[in-house]
C-alpha positions as CSV (number, residue, x, y, z in Angstrom):
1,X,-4.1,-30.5,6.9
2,X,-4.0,-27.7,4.7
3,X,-3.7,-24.0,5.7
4,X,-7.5,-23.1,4.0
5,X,-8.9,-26.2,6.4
6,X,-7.3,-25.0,9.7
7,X,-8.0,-20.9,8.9
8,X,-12.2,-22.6,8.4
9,X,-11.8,-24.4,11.9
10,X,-10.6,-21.8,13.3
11,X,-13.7,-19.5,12.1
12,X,-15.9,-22.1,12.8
13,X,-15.2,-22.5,16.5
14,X,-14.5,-18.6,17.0
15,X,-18.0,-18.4,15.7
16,X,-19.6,-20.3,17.9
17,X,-18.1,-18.1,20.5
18,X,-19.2,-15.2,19.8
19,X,-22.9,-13.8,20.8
20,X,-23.4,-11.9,18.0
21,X,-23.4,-13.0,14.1
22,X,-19.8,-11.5,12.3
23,X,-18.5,-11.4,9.1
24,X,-15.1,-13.1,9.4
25,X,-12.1,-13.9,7.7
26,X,-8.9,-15.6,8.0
27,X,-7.7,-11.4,8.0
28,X,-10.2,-10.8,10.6
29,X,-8.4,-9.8,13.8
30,X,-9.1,-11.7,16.3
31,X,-10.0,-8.5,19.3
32,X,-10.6,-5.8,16.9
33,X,-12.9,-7.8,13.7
34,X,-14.3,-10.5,16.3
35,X,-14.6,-8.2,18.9
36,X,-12.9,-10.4,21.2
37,X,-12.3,-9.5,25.2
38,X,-9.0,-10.8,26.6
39,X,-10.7,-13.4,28.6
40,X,-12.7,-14.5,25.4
41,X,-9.0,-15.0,23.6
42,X,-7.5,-17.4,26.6
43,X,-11.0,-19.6,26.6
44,X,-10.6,-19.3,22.4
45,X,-6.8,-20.3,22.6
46,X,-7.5,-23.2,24.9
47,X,-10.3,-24.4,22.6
48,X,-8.2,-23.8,19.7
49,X,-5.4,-26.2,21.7
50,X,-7.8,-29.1,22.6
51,X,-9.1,-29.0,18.7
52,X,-6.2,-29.7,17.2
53,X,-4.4,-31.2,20.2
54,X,-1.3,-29.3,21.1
55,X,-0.3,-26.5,23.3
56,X,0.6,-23.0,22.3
57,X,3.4,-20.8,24.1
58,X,3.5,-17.8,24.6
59,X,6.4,-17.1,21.9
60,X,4.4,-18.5,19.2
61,X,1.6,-16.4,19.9
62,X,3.7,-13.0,20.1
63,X,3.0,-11.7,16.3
64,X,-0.5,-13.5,15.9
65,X,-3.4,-11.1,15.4
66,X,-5.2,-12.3,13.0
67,X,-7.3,-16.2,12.7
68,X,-5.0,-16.7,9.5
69,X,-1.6,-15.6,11.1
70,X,-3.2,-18.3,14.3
71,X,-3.7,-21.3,11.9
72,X,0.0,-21.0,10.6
73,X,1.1,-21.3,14.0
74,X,-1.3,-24.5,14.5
75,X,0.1,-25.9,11.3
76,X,4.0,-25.2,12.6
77,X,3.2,-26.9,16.0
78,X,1.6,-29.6,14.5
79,X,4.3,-30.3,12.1
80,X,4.2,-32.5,8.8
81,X,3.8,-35.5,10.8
82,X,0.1,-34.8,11.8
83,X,-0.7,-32.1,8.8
């Protein structure tokens, strides 16, 4: 799976979340651009782990702001195996 097909899950399922219609991005950020509440990330992040089947530490998620910084952590925990 390529970087470009995980950043357009990702937007597609954050989407769908969200109650109002926004212009996204894989720069958006995921609270400020999306407008996220912290709440709305953990249900996001748990969506995003049953998508693509893996789970997400806390680590991995310590520099991630942005829905493109989030799929290249999907793609490291997926590894080339399942890419």
């Amino acid at each position: 799976m390529q970087h470009s097909e995980v950043v357009e899950a990702l937007l597609e399922m954050l989407s769908s979340s969200l109650e109002e219609s926004r212009q996204l991005s894989s720069e958006s950020a995921l609270i400020a651009d999306a407008g996220l509440e912290s709440i709305q990330v953990i249900e996001y992040l748990c969506e995003v782990e049953d998508r693509f089947d893996l789970i997400i530490d806390e680590v991995s998620l310590a520099d991630v702001s942005t829905v493109g910084e989030l799929a290249e952590v999907v793609l490291r925990l997926r590894g080339p195996e399942r890419s």
